[in-house]
N, C-alpha and C positions, 0 to 999 in steps of 0.2 A: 115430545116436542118436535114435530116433522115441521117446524114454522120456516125452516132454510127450503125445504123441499116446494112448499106450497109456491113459498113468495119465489123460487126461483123459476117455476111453471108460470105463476103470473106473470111476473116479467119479461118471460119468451113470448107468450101472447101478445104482450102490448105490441114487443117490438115486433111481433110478424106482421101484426095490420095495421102498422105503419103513423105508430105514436111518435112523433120526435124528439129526439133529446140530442145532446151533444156530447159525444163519447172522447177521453174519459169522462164519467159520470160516481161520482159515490154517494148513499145515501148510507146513514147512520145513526139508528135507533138505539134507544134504552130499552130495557123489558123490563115490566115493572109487573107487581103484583103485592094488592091491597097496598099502593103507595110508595112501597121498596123497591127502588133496582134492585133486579136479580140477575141483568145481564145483558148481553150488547149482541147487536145484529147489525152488521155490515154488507152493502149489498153495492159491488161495485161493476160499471160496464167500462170493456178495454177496448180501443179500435186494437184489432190484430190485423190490419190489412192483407186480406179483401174480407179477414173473417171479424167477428164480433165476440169479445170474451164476458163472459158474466163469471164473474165470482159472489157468493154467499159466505157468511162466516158468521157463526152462532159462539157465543161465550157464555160461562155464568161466571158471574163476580165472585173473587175467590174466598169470601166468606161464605157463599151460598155452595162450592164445589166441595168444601168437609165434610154437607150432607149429599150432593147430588151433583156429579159432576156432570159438567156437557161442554164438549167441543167436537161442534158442527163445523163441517167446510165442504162445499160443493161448487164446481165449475163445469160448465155450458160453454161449448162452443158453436159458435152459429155462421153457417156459410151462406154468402152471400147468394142469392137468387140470382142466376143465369138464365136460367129459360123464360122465355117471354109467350106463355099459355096465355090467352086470353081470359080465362077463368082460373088466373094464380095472381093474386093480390099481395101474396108475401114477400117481404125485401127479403128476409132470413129463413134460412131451412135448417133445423137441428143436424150436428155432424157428431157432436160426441158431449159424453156427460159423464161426470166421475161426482161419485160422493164418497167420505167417509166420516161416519155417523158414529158421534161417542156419547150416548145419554145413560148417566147412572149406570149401570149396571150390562148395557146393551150396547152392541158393539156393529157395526153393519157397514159393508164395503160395497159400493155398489157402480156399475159401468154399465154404460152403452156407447153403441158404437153404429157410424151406417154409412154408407155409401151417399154420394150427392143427389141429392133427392127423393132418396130414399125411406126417411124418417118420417 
C-alpha cells in the first residue's frame, strides 16, 4: 500500500505548476474495499513560511490492523522558488522528504535531503 507515497508525489506536482489552493489545506479520505472501510488517509498542506509543509498519514481501522497493520506517515518540505529563469515555472522546489512506512509485516524508513535548488 505505497498510496501515501503516490499521492504525496502527486501533490508536489500540482503544487510546482502552479495549482492554487489555500494553505492550511486538509483533505480526508476513507479507504474502503468491496464496501468496508479499511482505513483513513489524511493529506494535509502547512504554510511554513517562506517554506510549504505537506504531510501524508495512512491508517487501518483497528479491527482491520489484528490482521494487517499499517501506519504510514510522510512529510515534504517545499521551498519556495527564488530564482527568476525564464524557463522555471515552479513556485516550489523539493528541500527535504522523510517517510516512515509500517505495512504488515514491512517496515521502511526513508529521507531525502538537498540543497536549494537542487532536487
Amino acid at each position: 500500500m505505497k498510496i501515501s507515497s503516490f499521492l504525496t508525489c502527486f501533490t508536489i506536482v500540482l503544487l510546482s505548476v502552479g495549482f492554487g489552493f489555500a494553505a492550511p489545506e486538509t483533505l480526508k479520505y476513507d479507504l474502503s474495499l468491496s464496501g468496508f472501510t479499511i482505513g483513513h488517509l489524511t493529506l494535509e498542506a502547512k504554510d511554513d513560511d517562506p517554506n510549504l509543509r505537506l504531510e501524508t498519514t495512512m491508517s487501518a481501522r483497528s479491527w482491520v490492523s489484528l490482521f494487517y497493520k499499517v501506519d504510514d506517515h510522510a512529510v515534504s518540505v517545499l521551498q519556495r522558488n527564488s530564482q527568476k529563469n525564464p524557463g522555471q515555472n515552479f513556485i516550489y522546489l523539493p528541500w527535504t522528504y522523510q517517510a516512515r512506512f509500517s505495512e504488515g509485516p514491512r517496515k521502511a524508513d526513508k529521507e531525502a535531503t538537498g540543497t536549494s535548488g537542487s532536487i
